[in-house]
TORKOL-4160 file (C-alpha; in steps of 0.2 Angstrom, whole numbers, padded with zeros to 4 digits, m for minus):
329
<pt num="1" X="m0205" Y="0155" Z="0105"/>
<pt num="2" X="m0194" Y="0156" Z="0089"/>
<pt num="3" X="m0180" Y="0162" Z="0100"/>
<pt num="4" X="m0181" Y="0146" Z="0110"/>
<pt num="5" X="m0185" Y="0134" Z="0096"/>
<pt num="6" X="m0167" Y="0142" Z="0088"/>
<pt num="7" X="m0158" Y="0139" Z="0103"/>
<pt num="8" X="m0163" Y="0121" Z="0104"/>
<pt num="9" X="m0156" Y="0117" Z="0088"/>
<pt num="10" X="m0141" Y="0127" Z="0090"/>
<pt num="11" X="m0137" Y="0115" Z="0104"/>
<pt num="12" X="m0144" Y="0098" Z="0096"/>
<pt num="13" X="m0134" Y="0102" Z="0082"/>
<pt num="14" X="m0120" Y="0106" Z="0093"/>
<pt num="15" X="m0122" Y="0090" Z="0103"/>
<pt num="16" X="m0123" Y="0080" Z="0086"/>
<pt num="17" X="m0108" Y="0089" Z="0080"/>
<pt num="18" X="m0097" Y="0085" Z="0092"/>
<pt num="19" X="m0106" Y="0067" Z="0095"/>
<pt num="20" X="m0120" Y="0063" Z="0108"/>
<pt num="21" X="m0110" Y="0048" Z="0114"/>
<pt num="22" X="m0094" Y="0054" Z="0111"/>
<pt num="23" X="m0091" Y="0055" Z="0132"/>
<pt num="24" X="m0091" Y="0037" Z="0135"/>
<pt num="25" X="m0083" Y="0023" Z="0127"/>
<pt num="26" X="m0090" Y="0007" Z="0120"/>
<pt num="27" X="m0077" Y="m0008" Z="0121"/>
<pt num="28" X="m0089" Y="m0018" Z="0110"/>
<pt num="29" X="m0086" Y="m0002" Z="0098"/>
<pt num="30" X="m0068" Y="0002" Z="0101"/>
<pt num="31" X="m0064" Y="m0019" Z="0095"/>
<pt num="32" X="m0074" Y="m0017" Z="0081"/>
<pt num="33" X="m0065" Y="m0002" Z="0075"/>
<pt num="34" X="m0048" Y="m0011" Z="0078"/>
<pt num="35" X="m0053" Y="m0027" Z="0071"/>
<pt num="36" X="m0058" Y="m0017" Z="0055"/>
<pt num="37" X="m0042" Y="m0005" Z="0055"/>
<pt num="38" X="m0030" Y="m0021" Z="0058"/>
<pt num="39" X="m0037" Y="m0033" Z="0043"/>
<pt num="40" X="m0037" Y="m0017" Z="0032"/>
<pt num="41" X="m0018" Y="m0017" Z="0035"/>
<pt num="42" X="m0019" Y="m0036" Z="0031"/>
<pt num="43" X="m0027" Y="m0035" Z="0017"/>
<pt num="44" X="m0016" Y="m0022" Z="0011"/>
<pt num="45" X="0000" Y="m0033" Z="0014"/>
<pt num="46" X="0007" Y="m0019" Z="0025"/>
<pt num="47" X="0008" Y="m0031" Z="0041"/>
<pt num="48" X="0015" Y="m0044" Z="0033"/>
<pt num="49" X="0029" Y="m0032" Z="0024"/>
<pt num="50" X="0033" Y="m0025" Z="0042"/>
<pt num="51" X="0037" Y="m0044" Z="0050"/>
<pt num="52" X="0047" Y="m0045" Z="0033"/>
<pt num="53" X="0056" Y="m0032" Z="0037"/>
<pt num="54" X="0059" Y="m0034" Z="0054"/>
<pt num="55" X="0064" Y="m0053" Z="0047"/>
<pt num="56" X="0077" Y="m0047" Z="0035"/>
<pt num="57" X="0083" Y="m0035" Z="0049"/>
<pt num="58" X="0088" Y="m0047" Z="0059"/>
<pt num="59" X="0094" Y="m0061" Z="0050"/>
<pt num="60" X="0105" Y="m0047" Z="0040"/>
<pt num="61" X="0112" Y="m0039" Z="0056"/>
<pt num="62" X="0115" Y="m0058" Z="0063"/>
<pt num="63" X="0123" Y="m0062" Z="0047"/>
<pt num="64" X="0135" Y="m0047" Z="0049"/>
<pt num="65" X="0139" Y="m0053" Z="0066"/>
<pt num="66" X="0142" Y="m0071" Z="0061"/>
<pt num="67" X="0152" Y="m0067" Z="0047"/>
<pt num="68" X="0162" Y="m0051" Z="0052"/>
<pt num="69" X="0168" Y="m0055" Z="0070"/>
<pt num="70" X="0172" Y="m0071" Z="0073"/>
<pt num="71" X="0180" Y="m0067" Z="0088"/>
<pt num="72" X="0165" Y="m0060" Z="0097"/>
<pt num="73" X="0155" Y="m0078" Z="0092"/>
<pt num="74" X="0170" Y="m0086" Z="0100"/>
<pt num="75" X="0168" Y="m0077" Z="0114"/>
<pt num="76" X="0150" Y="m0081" Z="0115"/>
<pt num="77" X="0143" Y="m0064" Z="0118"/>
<pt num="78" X="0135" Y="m0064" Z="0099"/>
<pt num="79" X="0115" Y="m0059" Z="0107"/>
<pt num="80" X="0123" Y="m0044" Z="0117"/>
<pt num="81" X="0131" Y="m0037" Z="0101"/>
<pt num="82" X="0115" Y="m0041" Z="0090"/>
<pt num="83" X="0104" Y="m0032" Z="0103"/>
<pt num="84" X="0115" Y="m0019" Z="0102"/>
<pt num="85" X="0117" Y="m0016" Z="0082"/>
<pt num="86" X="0098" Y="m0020" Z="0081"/>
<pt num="87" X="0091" Y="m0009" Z="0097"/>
<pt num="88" X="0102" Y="0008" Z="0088"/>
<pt num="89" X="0091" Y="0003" Z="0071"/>
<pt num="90" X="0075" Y="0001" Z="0076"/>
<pt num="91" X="0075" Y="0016" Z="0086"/>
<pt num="92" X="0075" Y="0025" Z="0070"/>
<pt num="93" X="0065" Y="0013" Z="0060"/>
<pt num="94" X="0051" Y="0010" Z="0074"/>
<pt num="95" X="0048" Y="0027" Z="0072"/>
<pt num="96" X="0047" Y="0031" Z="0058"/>
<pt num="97" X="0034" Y="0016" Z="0054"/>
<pt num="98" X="0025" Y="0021" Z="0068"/>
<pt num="99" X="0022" Y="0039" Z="0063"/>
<pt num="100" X="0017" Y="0032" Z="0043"/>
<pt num="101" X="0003" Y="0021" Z="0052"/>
<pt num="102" X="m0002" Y="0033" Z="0061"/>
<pt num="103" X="m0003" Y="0048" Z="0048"/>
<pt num="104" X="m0019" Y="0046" Z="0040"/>
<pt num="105" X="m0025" Y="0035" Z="0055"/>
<pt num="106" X="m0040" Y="0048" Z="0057"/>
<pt num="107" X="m0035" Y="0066" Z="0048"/>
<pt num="108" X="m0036" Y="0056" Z="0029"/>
<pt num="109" X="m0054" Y="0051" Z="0035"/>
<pt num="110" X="m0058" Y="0069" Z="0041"/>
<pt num="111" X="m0051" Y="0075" Z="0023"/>
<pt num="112" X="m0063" Y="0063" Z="0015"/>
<pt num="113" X="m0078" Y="0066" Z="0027"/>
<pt num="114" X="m0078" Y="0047" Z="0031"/>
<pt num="115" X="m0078" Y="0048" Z="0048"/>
<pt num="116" X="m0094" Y="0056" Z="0050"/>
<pt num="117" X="m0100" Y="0041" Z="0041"/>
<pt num="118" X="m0090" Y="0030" Z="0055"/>
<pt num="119" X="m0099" Y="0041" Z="0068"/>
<pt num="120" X="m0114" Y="0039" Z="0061"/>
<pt num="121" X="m0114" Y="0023" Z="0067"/>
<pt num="122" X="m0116" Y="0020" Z="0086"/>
<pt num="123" X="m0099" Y="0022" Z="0088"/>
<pt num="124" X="m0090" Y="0038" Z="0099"/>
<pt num="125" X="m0076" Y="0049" Z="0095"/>
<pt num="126" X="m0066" Y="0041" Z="0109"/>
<pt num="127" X="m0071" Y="0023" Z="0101"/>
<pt num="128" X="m0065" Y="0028" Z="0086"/>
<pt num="129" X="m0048" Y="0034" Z="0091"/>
<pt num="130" X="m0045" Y="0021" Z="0107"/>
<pt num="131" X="m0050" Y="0008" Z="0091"/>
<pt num="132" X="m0037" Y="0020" Z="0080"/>
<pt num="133" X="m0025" Y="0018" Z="0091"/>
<pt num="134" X="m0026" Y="m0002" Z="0096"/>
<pt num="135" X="m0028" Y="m0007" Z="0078"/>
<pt num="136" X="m0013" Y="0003" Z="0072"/>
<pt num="137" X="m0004" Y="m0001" Z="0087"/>
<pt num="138" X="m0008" Y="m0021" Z="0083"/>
<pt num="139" X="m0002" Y="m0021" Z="0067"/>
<pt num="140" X="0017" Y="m0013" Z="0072"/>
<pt num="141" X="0017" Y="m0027" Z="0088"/>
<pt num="142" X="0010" Y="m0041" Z="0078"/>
<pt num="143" X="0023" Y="m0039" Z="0065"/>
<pt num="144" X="0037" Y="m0037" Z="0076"/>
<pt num="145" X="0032" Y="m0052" Z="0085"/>
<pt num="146" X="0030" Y="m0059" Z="0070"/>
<pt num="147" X="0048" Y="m0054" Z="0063"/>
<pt num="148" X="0059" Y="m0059" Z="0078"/>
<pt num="149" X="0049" Y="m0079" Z="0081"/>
<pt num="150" X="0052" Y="m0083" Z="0062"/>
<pt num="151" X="0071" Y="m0075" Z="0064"/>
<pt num="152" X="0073" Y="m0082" Z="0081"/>
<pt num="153" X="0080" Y="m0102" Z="0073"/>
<pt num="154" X="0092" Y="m0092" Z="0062"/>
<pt num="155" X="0099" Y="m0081" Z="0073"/>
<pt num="156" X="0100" Y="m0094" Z="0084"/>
<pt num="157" X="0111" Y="m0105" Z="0073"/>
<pt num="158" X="0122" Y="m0092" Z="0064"/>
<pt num="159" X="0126" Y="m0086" Z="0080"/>
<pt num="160" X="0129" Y="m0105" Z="0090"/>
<pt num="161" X="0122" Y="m0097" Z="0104"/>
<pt num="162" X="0107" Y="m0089" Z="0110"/>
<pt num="163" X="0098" Y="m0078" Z="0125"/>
<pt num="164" X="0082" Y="m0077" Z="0125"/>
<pt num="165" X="0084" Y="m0065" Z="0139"/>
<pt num="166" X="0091" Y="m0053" Z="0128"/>
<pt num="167" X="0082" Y="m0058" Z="0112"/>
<pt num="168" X="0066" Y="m0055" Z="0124"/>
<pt num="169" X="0069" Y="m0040" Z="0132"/>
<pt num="170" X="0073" Y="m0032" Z="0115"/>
<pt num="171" X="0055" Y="m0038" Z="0107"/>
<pt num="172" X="0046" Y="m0033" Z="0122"/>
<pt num="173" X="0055" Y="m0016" Z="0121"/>
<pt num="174" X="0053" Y="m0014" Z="0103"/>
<pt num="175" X="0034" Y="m0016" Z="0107"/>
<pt num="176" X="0030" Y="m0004" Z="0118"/>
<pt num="177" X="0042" Y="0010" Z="0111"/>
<pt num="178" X="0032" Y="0005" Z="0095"/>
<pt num="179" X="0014" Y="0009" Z="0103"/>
<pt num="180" X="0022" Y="0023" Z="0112"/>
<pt num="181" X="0027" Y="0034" Z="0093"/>
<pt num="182" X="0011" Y="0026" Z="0090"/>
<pt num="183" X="0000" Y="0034" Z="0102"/>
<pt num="184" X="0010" Y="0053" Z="0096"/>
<pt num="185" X="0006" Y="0048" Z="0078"/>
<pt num="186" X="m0014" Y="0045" Z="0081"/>
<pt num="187" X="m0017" Y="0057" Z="0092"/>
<pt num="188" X="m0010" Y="0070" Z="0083"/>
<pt num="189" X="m0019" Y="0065" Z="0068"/>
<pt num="190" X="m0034" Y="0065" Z="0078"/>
<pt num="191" X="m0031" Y="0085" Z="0082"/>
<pt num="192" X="m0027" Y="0090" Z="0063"/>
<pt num="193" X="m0041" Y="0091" Z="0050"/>
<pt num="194" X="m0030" Y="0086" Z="0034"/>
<pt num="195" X="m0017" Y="0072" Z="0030"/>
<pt num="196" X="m0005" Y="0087" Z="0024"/>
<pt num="197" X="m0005" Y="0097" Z="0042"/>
<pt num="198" X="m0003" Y="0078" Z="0051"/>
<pt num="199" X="0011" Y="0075" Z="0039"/>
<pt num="200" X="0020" Y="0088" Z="0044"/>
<pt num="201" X="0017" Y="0088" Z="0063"/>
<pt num="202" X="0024" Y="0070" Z="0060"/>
<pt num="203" X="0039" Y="0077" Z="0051"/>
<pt num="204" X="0040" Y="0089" Z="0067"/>
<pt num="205" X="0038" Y="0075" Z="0079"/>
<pt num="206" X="0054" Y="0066" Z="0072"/>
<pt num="207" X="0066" Y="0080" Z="0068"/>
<pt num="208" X="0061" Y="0087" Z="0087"/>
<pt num="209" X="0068" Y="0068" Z="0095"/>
<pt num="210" X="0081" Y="0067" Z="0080"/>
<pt num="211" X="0091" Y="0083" Z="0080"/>
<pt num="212" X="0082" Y="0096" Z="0093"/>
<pt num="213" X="0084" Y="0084" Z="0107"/>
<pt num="214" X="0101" Y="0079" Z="0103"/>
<pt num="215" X="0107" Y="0095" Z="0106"/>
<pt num="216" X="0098" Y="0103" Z="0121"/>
<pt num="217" X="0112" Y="0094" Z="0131"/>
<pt num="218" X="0126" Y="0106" Z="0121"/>
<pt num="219" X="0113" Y="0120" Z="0123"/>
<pt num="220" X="0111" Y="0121" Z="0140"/>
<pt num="221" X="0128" Y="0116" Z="0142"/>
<pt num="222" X="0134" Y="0133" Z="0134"/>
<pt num="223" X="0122" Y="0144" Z="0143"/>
<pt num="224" X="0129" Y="0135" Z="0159"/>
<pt num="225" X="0145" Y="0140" Z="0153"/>
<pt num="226" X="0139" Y="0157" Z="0150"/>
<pt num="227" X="0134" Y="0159" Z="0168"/>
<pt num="228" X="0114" Y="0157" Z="0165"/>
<pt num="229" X="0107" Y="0143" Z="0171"/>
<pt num="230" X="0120" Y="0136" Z="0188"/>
<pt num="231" X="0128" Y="0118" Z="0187"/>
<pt num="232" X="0132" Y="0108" Z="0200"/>
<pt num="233" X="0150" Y="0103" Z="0207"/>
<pt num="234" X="0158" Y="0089" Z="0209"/>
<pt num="235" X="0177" Y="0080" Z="0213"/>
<pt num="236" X="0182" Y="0069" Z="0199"/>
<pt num="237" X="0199" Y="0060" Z="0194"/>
<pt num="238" X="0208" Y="0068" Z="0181"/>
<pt num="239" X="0225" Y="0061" Z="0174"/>
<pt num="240" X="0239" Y="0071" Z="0176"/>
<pt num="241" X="0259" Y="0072" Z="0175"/>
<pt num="242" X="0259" Y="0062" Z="0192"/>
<pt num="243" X="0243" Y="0049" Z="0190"/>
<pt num="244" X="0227" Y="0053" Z="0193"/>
<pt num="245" X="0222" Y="0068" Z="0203"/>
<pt num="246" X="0205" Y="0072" Z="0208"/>
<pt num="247" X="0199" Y="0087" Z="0203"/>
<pt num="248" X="0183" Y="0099" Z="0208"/>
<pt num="249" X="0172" Y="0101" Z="0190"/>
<pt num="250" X="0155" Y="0107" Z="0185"/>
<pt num="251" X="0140" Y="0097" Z="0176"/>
<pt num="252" X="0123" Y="0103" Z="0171"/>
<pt num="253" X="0109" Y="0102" Z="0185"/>
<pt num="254" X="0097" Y="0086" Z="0187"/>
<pt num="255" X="0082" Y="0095" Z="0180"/>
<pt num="256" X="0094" Y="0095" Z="0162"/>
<pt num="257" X="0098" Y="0077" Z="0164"/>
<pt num="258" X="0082" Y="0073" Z="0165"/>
<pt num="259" X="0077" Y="0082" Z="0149"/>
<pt num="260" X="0090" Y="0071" Z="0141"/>
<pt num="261" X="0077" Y="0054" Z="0147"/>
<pt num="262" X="0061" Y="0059" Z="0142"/>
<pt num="263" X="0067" Y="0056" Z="0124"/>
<pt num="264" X="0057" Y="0040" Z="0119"/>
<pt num="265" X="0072" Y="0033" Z="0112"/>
<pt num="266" X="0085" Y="0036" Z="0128"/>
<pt num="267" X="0071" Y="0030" Z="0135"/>
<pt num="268" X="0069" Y="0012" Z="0125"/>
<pt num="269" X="0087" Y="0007" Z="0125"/>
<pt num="270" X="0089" Y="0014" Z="0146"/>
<pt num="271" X="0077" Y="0000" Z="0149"/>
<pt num="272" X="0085" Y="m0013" Z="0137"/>
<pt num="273" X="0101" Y="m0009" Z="0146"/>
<pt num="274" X="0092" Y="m0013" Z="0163"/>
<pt num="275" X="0081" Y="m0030" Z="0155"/>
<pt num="276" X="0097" Y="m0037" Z="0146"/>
<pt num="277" X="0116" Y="m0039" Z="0148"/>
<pt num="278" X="0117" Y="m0029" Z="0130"/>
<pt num="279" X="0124" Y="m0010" Z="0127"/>
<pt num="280" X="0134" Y="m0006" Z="0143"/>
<pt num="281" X="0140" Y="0012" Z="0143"/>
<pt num="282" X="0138" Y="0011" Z="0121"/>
<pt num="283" X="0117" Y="0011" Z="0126"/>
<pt num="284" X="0107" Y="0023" Z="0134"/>
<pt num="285" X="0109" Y="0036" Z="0144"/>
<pt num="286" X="0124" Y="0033" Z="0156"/>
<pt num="287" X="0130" Y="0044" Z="0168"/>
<pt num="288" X="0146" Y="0043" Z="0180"/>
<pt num="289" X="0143" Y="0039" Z="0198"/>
<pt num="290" X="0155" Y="0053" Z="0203"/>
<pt num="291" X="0141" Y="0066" Z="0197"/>
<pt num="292" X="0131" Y="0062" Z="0213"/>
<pt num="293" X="0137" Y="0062" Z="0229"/>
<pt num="294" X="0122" Y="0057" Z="0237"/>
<pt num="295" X="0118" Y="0044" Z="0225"/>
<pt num="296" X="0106" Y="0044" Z="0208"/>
<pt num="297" X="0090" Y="0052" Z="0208"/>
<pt num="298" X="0077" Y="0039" Z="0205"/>
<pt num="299" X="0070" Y="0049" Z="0189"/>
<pt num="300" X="0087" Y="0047" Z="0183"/>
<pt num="301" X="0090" Y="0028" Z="0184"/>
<pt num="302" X="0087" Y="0016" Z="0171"/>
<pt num="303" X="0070" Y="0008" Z="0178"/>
<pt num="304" X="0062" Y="0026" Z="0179"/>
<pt num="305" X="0063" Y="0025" Z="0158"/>
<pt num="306" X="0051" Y="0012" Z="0160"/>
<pt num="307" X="0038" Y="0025" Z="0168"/>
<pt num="308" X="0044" Y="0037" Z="0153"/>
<pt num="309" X="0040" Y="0025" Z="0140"/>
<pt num="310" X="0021" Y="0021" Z="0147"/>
<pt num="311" X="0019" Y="0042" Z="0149"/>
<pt num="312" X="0022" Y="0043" Z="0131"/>
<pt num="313" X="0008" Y="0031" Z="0127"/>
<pt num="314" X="m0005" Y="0036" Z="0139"/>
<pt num="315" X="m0004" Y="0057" Z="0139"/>
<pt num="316" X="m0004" Y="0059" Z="0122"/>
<pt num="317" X="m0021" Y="0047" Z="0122"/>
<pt num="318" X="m0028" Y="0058" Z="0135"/>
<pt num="319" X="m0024" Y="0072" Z="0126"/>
<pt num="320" X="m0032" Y="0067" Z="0110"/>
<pt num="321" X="m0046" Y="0061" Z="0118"/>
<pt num="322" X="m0050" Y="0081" Z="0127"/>
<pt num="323" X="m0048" Y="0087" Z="0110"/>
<pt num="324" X="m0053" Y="0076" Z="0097"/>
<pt num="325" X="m0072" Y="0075" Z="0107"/>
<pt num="326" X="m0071" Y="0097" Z="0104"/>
<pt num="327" X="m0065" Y="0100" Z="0086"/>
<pt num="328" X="m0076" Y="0102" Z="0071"/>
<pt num="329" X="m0076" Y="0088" Z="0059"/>
């Protein structure tokens, strides 16, 4: 009897520990936890320093535009250039704010044992981090919608011209390579249990898409070099003493190539290259035609970035989700 009464509570205490509810999810609960995490950020002036930021960021880089190359205004392709300048920024800057709101999200409640208070109340673990997620997530898009409308009449008249094409495709961009870092940031703060280990898997998060990924290209490159992994060939024109000759040369294999797009940031300025006339071959991920002779793999053309981009939303989510229902708070 007192075997089967231990056993009992062992797995009610088990079940409460890892929260009875914590397999469904409760949209009325998840939009109350957002609600709550985004006027927090109000409150604490941290969404309306982003839109500042985003404001000064582009009225500065418009300003630089206006005043420095008077040429390109006369030419009237100013919106290119300023999605251009503004795109290689904020694909450092947007991740970097990303990863801050997302920090603390839910490991600095689990240092201070708040969320068991949060879960105390009829809300799940998937409400609390899907409500994590959206509320952090609103505050980076808010503020960047935000930041580019009350930029948009300046811009528009230092440049004396404006696409809202352009000026679109690079907010709506912005956005979602904004909740993409955010969805890593949250969900990997949902997995560690103190605001130090999130901290530094956030550090790790952007020195692995800031320095590692740059040079995995250069490293498989050698080791193709060295005879271990096998390129592909392919005719090019070289110049020579008599013109241009075609030449047979060697690339590295698709698979590599590929490698190179999953970077969020390839990623976010592949598919403003594809929405807007901006970048050209100075944004993104570019490779020449001659490398394929029977035409670009689809997972290497610019629309398949878009699919890239929404992978590093929702895996990461559906990650965190599996695990954040199982570790112990």
């Amino acid at each position: 009897m007192s075997t089967d009464t231990g056993t009992g509570t062992d797995t009610e205490a088990a079940s409460s520990g890892s929260g009875s509810p914590s397999s469904s999810i409760n949209l009325e609960s998840v939009r109350a936890i957002a609600k709550k995490d985004f006027q927090d950020s109000v409150r604490s002036w941290m969404f309306w320093g982003l839109s500042l930021f985003f404001f000064f960021l582009l009225v500065s880089v418009t300003g630089g535009i206006s005043y420095f190359n008077e040429e390109i205004a006369a030419e009237g392709v100013t919106t290119e250039v300023l999605v251009l300048y503004v795109s290689q920024i904020t694909r450092l800057a947007i991740p970097l704010i990303a990863l801050l709101l997302g920090w603390k999200a839910i490991a600095g409640e689990r240092e201070t044992g708040s969320i068991k208070i949060l879960l105390s109340l009829p809300h799940s673990r998937k409400d609390v981090l899907l409500g994590k997620l959206i509320g952090r997530s609103a505050v980076l898009s808010l503020s960047l919608v935000v930041g580019f409308v009350l930029a948009a009449a300046i811009v528009a008249i230092l440049l004396g011209g404006f696409d809202i094409v352009d000026y679109g495709s690079l907010l709506l961009m912005a956005i979602v390579y904004g909740i993409a870092y955010t969805s890593i940031a949250v969900s990997l703060s949902s997995i560690t249990r103190s605001t130090t280990v999130a901290g530094a898997a956030m550090f790790g998060v952007f020195l692995t898409f800031y320095l590692v990924w740059n040079m995995i290209q250069e490293v498989f490159r050698m080791l193709m070099n060295r005879g271990t992994i096998d390129g592909v060939t392919y005719t090019g024109e070289v110049p020579g003493p008599d013109g241009m000759t075609e030449q047979t040369m060697e690339r590295l294999p698709d698979w590599v190539l590929f490698i190179d797009m999953i970077d969020p940031g390839n990623a976010f300025q592949n598919v403003i290259t594809m929405l807007s006339s901006a970048g050209g071959d100075e944004l993104g991920t570019a490779y020449p035609s001659t490398w394929f002779a029977d035409g670009v793999p689809f997972y290497l053309e610019n629309w398949f970035s878009i699919i890239i981009l929404l992978a590093w939303i929702v895996v990461p989510t559906a990650i965190a989700l599996y695990r954040f229902d199982r570790v112990d708070l």
